[in-house]
C-alpha positions as CSV (number, residue, x, y, z in Angstrom):
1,X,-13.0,-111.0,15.8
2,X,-9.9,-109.3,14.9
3,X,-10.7,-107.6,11.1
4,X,-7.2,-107.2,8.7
5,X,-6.5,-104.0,8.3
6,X,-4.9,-103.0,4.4
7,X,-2.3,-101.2,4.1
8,X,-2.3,-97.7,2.4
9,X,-0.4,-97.4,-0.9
10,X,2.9,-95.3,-0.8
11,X,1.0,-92.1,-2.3
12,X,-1.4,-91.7,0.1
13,X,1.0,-92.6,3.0
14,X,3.8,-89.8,1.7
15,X,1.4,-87.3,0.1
16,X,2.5,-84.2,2.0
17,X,6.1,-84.9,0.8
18,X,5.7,-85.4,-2.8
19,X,3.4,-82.3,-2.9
20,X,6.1,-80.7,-1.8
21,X,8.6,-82.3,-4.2
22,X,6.3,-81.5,-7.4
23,X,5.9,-77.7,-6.5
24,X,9.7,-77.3,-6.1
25,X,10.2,-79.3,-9.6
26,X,7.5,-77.0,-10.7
27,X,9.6,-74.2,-9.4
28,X,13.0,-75.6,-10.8
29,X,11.6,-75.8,-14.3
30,X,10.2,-72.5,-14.4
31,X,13.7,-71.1,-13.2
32,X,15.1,-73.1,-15.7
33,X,13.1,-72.3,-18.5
34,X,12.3,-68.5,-18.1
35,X,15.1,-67.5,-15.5
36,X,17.8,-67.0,-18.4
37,X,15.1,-64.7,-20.1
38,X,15.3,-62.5,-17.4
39,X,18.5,-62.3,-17.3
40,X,19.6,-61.9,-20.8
41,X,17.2,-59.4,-23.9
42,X,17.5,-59.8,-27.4
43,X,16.8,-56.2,-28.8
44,X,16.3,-54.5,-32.2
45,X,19.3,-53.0,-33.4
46,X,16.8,-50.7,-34.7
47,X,15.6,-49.9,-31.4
48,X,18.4,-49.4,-29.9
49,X,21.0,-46.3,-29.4
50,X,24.4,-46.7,-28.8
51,X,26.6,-43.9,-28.0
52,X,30.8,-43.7,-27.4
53,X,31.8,-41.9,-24.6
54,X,34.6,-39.6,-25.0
55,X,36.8,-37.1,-22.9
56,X,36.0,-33.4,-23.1
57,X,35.2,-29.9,-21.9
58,X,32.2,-30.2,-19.8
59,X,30.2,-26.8,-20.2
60,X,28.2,-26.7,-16.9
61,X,25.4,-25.1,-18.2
62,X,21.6,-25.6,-18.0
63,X,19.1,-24.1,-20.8
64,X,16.2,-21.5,-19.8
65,X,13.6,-19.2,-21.0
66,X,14.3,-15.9,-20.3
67,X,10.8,-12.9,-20.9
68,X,12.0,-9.6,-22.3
69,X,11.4,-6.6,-19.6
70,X,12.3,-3.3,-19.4
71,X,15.3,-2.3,-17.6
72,X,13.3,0.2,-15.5
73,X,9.9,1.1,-14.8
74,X,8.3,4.0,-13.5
75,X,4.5,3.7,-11.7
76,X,2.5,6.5,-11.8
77,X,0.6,6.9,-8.2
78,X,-1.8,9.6,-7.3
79,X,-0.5,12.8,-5.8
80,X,-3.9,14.6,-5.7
81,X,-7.2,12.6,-5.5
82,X,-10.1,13.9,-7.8
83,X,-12.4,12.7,-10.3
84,X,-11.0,11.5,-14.0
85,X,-12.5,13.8,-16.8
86,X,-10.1,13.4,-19.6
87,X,-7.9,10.2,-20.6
88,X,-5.1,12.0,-22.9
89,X,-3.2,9.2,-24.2
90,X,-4.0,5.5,-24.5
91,X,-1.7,2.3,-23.4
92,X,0.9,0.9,-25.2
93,X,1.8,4.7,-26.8
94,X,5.3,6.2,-26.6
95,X,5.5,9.3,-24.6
96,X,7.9,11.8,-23.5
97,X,8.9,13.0,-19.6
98,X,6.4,15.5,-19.0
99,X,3.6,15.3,-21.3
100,X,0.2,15.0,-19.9
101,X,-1.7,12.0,-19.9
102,X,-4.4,11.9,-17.6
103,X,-6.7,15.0,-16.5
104,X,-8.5,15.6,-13.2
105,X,-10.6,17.5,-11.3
106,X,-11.8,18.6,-7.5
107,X,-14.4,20.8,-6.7
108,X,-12.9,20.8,-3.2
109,X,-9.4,21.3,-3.8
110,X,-10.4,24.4,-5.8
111,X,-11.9,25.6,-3.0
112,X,-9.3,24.8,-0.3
113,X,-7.0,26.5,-2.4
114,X,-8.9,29.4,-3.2
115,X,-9.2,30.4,0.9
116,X,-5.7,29.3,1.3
117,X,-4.8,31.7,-0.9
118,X,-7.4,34.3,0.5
119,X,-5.4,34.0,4.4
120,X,-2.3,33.8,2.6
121,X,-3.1,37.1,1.0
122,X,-4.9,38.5,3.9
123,X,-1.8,37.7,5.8
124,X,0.8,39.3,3.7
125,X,-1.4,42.7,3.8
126,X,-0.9,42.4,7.9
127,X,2.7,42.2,7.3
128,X,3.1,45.1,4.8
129,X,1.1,47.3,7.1
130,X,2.9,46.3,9.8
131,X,5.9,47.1,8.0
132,X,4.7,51.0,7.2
133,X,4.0,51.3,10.8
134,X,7.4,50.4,11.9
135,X,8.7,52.5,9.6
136,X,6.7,55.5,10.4
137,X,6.9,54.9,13.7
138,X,10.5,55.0,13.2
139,X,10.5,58.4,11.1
140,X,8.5,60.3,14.0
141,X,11.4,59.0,16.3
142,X,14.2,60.6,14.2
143,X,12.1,63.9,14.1
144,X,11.5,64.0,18.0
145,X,15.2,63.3,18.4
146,X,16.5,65.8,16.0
147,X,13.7,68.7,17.6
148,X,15.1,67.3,21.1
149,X,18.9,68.2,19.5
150,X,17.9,71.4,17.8
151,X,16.7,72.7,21.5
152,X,19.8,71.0,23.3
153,X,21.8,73.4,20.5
154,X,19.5,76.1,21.7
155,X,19.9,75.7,25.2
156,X,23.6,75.6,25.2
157,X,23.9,78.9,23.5
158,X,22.0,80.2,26.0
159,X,24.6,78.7,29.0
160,X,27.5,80.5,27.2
161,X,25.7,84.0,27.4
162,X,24.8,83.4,30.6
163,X,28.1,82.4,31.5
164,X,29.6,86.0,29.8
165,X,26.4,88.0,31.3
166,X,26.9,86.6,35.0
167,X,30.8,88.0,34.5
168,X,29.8,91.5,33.8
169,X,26.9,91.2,36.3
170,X,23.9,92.0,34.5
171,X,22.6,88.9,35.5
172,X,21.5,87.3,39.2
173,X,23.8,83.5,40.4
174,X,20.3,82.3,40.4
175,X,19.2,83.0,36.6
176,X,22.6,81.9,35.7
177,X,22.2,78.5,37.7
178,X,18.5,77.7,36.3
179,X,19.9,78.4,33.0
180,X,22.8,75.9,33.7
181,X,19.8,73.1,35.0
182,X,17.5,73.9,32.0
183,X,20.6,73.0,29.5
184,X,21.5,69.2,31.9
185,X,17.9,68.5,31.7
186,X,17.9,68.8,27.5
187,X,21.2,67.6,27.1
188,X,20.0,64.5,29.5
189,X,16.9,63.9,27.7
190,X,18.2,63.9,24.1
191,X,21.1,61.3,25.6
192,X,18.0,59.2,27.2
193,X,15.8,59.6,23.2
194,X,19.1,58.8,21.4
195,X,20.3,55.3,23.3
196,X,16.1,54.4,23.0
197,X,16.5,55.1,19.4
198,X,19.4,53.0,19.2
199,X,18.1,50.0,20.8
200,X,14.7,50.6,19.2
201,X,16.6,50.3,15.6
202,X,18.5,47.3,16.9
203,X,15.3,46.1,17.6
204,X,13.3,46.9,14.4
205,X,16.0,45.7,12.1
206,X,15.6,42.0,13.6
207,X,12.1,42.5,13.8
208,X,11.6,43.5,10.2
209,X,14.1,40.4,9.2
210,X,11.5,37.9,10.3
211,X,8.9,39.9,9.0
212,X,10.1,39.5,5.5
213,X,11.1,36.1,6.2
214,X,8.0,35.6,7.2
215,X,6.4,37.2,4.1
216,X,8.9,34.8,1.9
217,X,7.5,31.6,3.5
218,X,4.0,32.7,3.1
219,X,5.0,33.2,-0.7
220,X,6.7,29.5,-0.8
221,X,3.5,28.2,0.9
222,X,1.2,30.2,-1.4
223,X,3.2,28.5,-4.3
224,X,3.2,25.2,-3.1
225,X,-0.7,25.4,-2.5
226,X,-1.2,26.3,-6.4
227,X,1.0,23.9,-7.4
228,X,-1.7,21.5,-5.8
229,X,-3.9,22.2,-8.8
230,X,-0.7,21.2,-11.1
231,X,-0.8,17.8,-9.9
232,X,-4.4,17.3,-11.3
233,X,-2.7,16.7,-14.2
234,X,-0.8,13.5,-14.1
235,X,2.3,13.7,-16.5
236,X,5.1,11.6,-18.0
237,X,8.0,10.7,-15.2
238,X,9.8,9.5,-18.2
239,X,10.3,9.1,-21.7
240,X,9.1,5.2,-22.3
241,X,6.3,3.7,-23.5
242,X,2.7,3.9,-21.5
243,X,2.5,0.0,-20.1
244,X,-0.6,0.4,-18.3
245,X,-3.4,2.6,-17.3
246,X,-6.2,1.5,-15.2
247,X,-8.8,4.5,-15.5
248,X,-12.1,5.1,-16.7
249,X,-13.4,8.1,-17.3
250,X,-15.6,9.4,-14.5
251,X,-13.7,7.3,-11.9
252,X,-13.1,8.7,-8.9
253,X,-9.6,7.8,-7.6
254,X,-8.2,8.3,-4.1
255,X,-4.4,10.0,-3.0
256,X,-1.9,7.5,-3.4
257,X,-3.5,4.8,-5.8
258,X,-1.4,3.2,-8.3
259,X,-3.0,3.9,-11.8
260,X,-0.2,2.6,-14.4
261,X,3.1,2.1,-15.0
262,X,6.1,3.1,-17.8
263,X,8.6,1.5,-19.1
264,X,12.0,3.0,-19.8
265,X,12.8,1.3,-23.0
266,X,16.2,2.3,-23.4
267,X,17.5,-0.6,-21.3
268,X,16.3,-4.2,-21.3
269,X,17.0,-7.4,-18.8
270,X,15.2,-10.4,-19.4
271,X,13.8,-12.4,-16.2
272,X,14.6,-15.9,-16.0
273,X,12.7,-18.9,-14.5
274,X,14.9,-21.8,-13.3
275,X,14.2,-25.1,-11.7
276,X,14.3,-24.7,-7.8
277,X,17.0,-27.8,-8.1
278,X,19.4,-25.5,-9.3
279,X,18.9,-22.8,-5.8
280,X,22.5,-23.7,-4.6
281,X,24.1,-23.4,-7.6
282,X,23.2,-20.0,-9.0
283,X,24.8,-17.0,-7.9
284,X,25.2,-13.0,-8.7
285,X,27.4,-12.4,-11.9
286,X,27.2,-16.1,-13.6
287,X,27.5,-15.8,-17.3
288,X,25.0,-16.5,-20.0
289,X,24.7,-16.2,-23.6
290,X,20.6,-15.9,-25.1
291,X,19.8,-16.7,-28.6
292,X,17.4,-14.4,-29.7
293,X,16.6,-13.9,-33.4
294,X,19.4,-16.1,-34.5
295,X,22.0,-13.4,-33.1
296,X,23.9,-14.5,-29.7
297,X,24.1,-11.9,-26.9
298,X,26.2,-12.2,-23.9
299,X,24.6,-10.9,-20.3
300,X,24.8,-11.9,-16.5
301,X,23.1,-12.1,-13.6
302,X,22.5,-9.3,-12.1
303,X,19.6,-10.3,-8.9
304,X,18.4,-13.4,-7.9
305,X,15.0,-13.5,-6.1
306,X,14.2,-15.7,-3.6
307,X,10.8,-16.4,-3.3
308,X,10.2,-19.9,-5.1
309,X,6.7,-19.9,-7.0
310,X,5.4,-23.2,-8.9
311,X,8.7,-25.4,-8.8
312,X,10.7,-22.3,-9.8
313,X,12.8,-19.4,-8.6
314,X,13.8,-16.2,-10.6
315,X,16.7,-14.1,-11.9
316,X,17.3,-10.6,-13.4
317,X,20.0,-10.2,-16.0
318,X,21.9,-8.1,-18.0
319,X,23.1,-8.0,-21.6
320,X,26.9,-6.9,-21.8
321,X,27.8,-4.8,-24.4
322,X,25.5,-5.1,-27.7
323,X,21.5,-6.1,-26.8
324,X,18.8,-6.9,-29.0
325,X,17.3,-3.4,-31.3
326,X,14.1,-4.8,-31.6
327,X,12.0,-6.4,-28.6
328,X,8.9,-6.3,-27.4
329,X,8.2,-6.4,-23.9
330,X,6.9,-10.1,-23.3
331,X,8.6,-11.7,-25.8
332,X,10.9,-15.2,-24.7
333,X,14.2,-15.8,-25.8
334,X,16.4,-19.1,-25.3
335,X,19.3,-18.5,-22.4
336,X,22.3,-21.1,-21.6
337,X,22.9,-20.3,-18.6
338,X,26.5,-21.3,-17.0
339,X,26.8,-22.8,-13.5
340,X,30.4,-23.2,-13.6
341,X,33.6,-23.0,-15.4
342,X,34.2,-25.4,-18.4
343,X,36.4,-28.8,-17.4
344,X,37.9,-31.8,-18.9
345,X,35.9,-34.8,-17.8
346,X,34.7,-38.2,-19.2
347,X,31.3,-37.5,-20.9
348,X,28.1,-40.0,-21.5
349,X,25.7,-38.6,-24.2
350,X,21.9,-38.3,-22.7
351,X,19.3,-40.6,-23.0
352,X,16.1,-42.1,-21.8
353,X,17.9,-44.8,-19.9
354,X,18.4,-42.1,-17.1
355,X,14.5,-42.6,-16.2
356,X,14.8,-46.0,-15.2
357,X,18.6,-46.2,-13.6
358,X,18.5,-42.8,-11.8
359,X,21.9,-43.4,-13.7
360,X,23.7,-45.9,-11.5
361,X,23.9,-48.5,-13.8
362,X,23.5,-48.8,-17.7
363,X,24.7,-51.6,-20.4
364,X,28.3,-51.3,-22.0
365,X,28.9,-53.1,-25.2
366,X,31.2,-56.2,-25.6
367,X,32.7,-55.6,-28.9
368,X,34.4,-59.3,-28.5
369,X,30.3,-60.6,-28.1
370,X,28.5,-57.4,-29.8
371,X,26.6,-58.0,-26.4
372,X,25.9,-55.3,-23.8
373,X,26.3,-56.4,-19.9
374,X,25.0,-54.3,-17.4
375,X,27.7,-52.3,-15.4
376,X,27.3,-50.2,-12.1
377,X,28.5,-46.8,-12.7
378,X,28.4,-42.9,-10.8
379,X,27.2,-39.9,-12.5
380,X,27.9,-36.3,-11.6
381,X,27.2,-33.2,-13.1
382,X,24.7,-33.0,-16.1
383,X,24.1,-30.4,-19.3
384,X,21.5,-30.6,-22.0
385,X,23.8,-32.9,-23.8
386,X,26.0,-34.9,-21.2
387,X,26.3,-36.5,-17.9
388,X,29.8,-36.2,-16.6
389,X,31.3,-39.5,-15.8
390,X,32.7,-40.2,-12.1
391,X,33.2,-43.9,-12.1
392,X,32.6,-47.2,-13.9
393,X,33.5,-45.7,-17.5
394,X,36.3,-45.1,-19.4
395,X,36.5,-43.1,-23.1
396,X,35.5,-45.3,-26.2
397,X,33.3,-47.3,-24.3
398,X,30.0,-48.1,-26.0
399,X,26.5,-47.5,-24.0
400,X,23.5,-48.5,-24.5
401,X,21.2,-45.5,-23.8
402,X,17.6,-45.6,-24.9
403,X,15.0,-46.5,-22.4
404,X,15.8,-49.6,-19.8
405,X,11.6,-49.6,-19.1
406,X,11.4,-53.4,-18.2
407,X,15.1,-53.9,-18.0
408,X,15.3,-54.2,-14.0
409,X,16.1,-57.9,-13.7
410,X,18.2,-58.4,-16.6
411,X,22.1,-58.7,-16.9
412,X,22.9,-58.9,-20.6
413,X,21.0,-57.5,-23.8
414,X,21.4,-59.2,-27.1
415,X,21.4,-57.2,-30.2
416,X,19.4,-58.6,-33.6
């Protein structure tokens, strides 16, 4: 038999619908209830920070911390190696150019220099012997030549007699003839000595030029080789204070190794650290002014380094005209440092609210309400104190600018 089948009640039969219907009323009155209170804050006057902004000089400037060093330093490196026996002066003492402040010595040297100076002396013996044999060498030349001339004298007298004698006949053709030949032959010979001796002085005169030119550069060497024993004594390049000296008595130190350092202290620069953000804004020659024991200097940049170390890079500069009288190496002063000329522009006080806008937007005061709405604006340059103003505020307009933490979703703050 056919069984009556009862029909289900309208819930059950449209259950998927009205679930659907009660979350979207659940929905509706949540937006209603708690959507307006995202959108609008009441705040604690007390909390809060209004500032005006205003048109002014922007000073493009950004604050740093500058570290007192010398203007120049000096290292002192090894010139002769040896074996440190006496520390003269201690670090951080004021010393003058050429006092001695380190001692040293070297067995070996002493030894190298003392046969150097053996050959060097055995050497300029050779040449001063050499020397006296040239010239008496040369002497026994002169006398052969003059002998050669007193017999050429000699045998000329004896051609004129013959010459008279062979007239009156009380001589042969033949003696007269030999006579004749004796005289050519002397008078040849002494010719033949006296152009040798001619070249042969030519020749000694040069040869005696290098010898004492070579007897002066033996000397120079021979002076350079003791000055080797001056440089075991390392002195003072300049008048300054002693930075640093990294001996030990006893220690044995090589050529060439940097021991310490001195600082000139007639001149100062102070070495800056600035943000790597700043890279393409910081040039040569920029202007800064450094507060340093509530006086103000003025200086520049005079280098600019590179190398980025730790977030920052770094920058030498230069006071102009008066500096500080008493620093100590090390010591920090406070430097503005000036990325650009000052400019009229439309200026926003700093604040917190920067953190959570990455300053595009911020909340401008209604003075008709005394409520602050949130306004989209553009931010340019920045100093300790301002941001300049590009768009979305004009001068005498009222921000809100402590911190927005929590303020992403609403449109309109209320002040209590």
């Amino acid at each position: 038999m056919d069984k009556k089948i009862p029909k289900k009640p309208f819930y059950q039969k449209h259950w998927k619908a009205l679930s659907a219907g009660s979350v979207l009323a659940v929905l509706l009155g949540y937006w209603l209830v708690f959507g307006e209170v995202t959108k609008s804050y009441t705040l604690k006057k007390a909390h809060s920070r209004l500032v005006v902004v205003k048109k002014g000089e922007f000073q493009d400037f950004i604050p740093v911390r500058g570290t007192i060093e010398p203007r120049k330093t000096v290292f002192l490196d090894v010139v002769e190696g040896g074996r440190v026996s006496e520390i003269l002066v201690e670090e951080g003492t004021i010393v003058k150019k050429g006092q001695s402040l380190v001692r040293l010595t070297n067995e070996q040297l002493l030894l190298e220099i003392s046969n150097n100076e053996a050959s060097v002396a055995r050497t300029l013996n050779d040449l001063r012997s050499s020397k006296l044999n040239m010239e008496f060498n040369q002497l026994n030349q002169r006398q052969n030549l003059l002998s050669l001339h007193f017999k050429l004298r000699e045998e000329e007298r004896k051609l004129k007699r013959s010459l008279v004698l062979i007239k009156d006949g009380f001589i042969s053709e033949e003696e007269h003839l030999k006579q004749q030949e004796v005289y050519q032959q002397t008078k040849n010979e002494f010719e033949l000595k006296q152009a040798h001796f001619r070249r042969d002085s030519v020749f000694k005169l040069t040869q005696l030029a290098d010898m004492q030119k070579s007897a002066q550069n033996m000397r120079e060497n021979l002076a350079f080789v003791r000055k080797r024993l001056d440089n075991l004594v390392i002195k003072a390049p300049v008048d300054g204070e002693l930075a640093s000296l990294e001996l030990e008595e006893g220690q044995v130190i090589n050529y060439g190794t940097r021991i310490g350092k001195v600082n000139n202290l007639d001149n100062y620069k102070l070495r800056l650290g600035i943000d790597e953000h700043y890279i393409p804004k910081v040039s040569k020659g920029l202007r800064t002014e450094v507060y340093y024991a509530d006086s103000t200097y003025e200086g520049r940049l005079r280098k600019i380094y590179s190398e980025v170390k730790d977030g920052k890079f770094y920058a030498d500069m230069d006071f102009i005209g008066k500096s500080p009288a008493k620093v100590q190496v090390g010591q920090t002063a406070r430097v503005r440092l000036e990325l650009g000329e000052p400019m009229q522009s439309v200026l926003l006080p700093k604040g917190s609210f920067f953190n959570a806008t990455g300053g595009r937007w911020v909340f401008v005061l209604d003075p008709a309400t005394g409520k602050a709405h949130k306004r989209e604006i553009r931010l340019g340059r920045e100093n300790s104190m301002y941001y300049e103003v590009i768009e979305g505020l004009s001068p005498d307009d009222q921000v809100l600018v402590s911190s927005y933490e929590g303020f992403e979703k609403v449109e309109e703050v209320r002040f209590e």
